[in-house]
N, C-alpha and C positions, 0 to 999 in steps of 0.2 A: 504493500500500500504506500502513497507517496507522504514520502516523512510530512511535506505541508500538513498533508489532512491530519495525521496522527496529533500532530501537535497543537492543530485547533482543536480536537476533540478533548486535547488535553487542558485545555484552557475552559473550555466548557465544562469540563469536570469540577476545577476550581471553580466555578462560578457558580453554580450548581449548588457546591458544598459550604460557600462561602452564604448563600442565601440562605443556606438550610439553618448555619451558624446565627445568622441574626434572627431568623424567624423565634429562636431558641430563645432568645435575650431580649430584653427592655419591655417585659410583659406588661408594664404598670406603667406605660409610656405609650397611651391610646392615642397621643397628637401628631406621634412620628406615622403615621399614615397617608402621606404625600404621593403623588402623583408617579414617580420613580417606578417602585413595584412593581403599581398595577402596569406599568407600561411593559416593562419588561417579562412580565407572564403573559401577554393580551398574544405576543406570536405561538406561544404556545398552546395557547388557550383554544384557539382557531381551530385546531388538529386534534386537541385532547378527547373528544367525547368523539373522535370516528371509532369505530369498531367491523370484525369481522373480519372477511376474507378476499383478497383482489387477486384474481388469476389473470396476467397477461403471455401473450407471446408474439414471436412477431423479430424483428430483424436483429442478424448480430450487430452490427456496424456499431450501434449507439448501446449495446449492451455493456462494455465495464462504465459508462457513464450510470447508468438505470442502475446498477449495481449500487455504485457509491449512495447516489441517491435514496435508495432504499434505506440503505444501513443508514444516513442520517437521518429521512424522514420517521426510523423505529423512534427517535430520542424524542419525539414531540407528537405521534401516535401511537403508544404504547400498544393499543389495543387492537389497531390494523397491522396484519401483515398482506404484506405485495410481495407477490411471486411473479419472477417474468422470465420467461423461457425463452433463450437465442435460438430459434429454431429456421430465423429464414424469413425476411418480407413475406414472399411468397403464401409459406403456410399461417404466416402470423394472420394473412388478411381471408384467409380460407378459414382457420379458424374461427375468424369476427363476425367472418359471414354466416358461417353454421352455430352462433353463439356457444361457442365452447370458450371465449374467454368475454371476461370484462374490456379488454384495452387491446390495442394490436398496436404494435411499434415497426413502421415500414420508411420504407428512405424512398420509397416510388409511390406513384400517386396509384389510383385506384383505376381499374380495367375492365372492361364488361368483359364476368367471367371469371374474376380475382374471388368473388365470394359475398363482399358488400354491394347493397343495392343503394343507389345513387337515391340521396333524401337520407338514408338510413342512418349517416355518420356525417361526423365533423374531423377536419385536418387542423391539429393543434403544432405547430414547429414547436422543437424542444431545444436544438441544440446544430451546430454543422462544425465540420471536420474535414482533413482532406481524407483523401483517397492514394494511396502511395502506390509508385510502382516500383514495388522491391525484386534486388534481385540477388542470385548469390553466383557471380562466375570470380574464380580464381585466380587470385591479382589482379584484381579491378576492386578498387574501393568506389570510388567517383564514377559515374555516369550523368550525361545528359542526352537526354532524347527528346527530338523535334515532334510535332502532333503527326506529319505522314510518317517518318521513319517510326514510333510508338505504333500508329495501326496496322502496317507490315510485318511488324513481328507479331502481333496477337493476332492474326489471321494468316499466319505462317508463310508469307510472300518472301520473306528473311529467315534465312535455315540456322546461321551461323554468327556469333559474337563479330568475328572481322570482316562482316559484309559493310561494303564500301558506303552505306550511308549511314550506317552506325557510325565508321568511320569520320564521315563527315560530318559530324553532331561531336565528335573528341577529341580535334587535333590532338598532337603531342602526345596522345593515349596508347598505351599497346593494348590491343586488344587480342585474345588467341582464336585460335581456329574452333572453339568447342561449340559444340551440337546446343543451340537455345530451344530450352524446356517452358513451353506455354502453360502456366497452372489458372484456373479459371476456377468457380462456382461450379460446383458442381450439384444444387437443388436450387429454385427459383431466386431471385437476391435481387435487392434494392440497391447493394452496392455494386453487382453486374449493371443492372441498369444505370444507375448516375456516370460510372465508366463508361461505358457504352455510347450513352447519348453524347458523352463529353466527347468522344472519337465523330459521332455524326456532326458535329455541331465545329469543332479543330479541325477533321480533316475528308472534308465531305468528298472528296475527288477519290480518294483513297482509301478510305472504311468503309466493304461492303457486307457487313453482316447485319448491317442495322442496330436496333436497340433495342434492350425489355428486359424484365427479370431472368428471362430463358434467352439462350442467343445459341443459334446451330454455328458450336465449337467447331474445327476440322479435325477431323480421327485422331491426328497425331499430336494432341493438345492431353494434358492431362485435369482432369477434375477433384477436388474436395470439398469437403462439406462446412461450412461458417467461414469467417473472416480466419479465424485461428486455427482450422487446418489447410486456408492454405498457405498461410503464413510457414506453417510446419513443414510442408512439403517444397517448397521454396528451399527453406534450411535444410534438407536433407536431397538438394539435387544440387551438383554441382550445374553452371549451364541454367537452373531455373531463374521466374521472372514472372511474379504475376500482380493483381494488384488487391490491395491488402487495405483494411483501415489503420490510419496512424496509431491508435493503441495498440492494435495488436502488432503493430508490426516493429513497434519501439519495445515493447513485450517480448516479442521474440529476439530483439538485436539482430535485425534484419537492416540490411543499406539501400535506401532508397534512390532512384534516378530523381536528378534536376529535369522538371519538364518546361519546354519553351514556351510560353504566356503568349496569349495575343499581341499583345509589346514587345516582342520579339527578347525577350529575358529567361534568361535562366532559371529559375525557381526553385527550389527544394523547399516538399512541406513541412508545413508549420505552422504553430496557429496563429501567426502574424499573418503570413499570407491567406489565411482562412476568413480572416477579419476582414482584413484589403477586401476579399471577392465579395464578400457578405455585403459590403456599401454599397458596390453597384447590382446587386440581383433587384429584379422586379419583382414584387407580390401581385399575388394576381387576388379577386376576391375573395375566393375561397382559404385562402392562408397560405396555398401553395406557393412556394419559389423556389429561381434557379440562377444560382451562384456562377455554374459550371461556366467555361471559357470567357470571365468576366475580363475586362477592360482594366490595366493599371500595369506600372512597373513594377509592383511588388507582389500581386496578387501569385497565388497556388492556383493555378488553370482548373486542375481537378477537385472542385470543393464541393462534398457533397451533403444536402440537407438532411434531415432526419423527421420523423413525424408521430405521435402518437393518434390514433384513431380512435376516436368517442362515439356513442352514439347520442345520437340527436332526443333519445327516451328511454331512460330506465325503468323496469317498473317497478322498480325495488327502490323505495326511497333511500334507505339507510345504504343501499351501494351508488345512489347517484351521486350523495354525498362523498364517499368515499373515494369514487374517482374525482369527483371535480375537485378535493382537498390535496388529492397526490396530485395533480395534473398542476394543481395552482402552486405548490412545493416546488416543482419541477420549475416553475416560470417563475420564481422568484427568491428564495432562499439557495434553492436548488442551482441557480448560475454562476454565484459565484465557486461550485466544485469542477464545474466544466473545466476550466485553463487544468487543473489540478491533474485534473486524466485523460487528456491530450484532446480538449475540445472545445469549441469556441463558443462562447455565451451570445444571443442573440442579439441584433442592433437594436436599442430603446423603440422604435417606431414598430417591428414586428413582436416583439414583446408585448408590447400594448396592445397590440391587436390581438395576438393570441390567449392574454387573459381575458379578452370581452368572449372569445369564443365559448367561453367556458358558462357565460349566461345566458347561452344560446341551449345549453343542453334543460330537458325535463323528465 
């Protein structure tokens, strides 16, 4: 866990113990009941009386964020637990559709066909991050890859590490003769898709596989399953090269390529550059937006959003409550753990807008 969070939590603990200590003392001192206190239990207060049980599932990408998020959000609803299973955009929104969960966490918007019926739910943004393309070849630390030469290797038009337009993306570089290993998604994924589109949108001359959470791979491309196994298989292929989200791929100590920006720049992610692309995305009504091949000298080309899925009606009061309390946790105490585990909190304007979403739901 990253030493920050530990040591807020540590600070919390004193604080915590230190109020328990006064509540103990000055019993006969009815006047010292000023304004201080009650302020600071009123955040807690908000969350204290949820109870029961929240089943979600739905995309790895934005899962060790949900993670952390959880384990804070226990300290201030004691009585709710949230479970969220990385299982995959894909099934997460299958899931939401066939109500097997409360919540579905998807990085791609919704498809006739995905599972939800349009009306059914709401698109609440939680967080966005890049999208890395990591790789592991042998004496190569550094790489930079242009958006056509990136979409000729992941649709295997480029067989080999020293093909001349790799080449020409690394002056100065040795690069060796080894066999390049395509690792991909291998069950439906939000992060294939934002990848993907990001290649239709960079190198539209040149990427023809199109985009979606499914994309027909070539035979000789390999498959896993979550953002963390293919991070894994990456690490155990000499020659591999696939794209990964920044936690897990900082998780695995895996080396990522610099990719070239609309601005003709270099870039390697990070969530400065996740920020940068965040200023220029468009929202569109529904909350949706798209970061990917944004405009700027600093921006991460690959930056992909993230989304929790509500429905528009619970019939379960005490669970509507429950989600709109984690949901509003997430959109605001909840951002600043974002930078903490490699993810970028959102810009004030879709922030705002995404907590009105939440008075939309009944």
């Amino acid at each position: 866990m990253n030493r920050n969070v530990l040591s807020r939590r540590a600070l919390v603990g004193v604080a915590i113990a230190a109020l328990a200590l006064a509540g103990c003392g000055g019993g006969d001192d009815d006047s010292d009941t000023g304004t201080g206190g009650t302020d600071a239990s009123a955040g807690a207060s908000e969350y204290a009386n949820l109870s029961g049980d929240l089943k979600a599932s739905g995309a790895s990408f934005p899962d060790a964020y949900y993670q952390e998020v959880i384990t804070e959000f226990k300290g201030v609803a004691p009585n709710l637990t949230v479970n969220y299973n990385a299982v995959g955009s894909g099934q997460g929104k299958k899931d939401f559709g066939a109500n097997l969960n409360d919540f579905a966490g998807s990085d791609s918007t919704v498809k006739d066909g995905d599972g939800p019926t349009a009306g059914s739910f709401l698109y609440v943004p939680t967080v966005a991050a890049p999208i890395t393309v990591s790789f592991n070849i042998s004496g190569v630390d550094k790489l930079q890859l242009s958006p056509d030469t990136l979409a000729k290797i992941f649709q295997t038009d480029i067989k080999t590490w020293n093909d001349a337009a790799i080449a020409a993306d690394n002056p100065g570089v040795t690069l060796p003769a080894t066999n390049i290993t395509v690792v991909h998604r291998a069950e439906g994924s939000g992060t294939t898709n934002n990848f993907t589109k990001y290649l239709v949108a960079a190198a539209p001359d040149t990427w023809k596989l199109k985009s979606g959470d499914v994309v027909d791979w070539p035979a000789s491309t390999q498959g896993a399953e979550k953002n963390s196994g293919v991070a894994q298989l990456i690490k155990q292929t000499d020659g591999g090269i696939g794209y990964v989200d920044f936690s897990d791929a900082r998780a695995s100590g895996l080396k990522f390529a610099a990719i070239k920006n609309k601005d003709g720049q270099f870039v390697e992610a990070s969530i400065e550059g996740t920020t940068a692309a965040l200023q220029g995305a468009e929202i569109a009504e529904d909350l949706t937006f798209n970061p990917l091949n944004a405009a700027g000298a600093t921006t991460y080309p690959i930056t992909a959003p993230t989304y929790i899925l509500v429905r528009t009606t619970y019939t379960d009061a005490a669970k509507k409550d429950a989600v709109k309390g984690f949901v509003r946790y997430i959109l605001t105490e909840g951002q600043t753990l974002a930078p903490e585990v490699d993810f970028a909190p959102l810009p004030d304007e879709l922030k705002t807008k995404a907590l009105a979403q939440l008075d939309k739901i009944q």
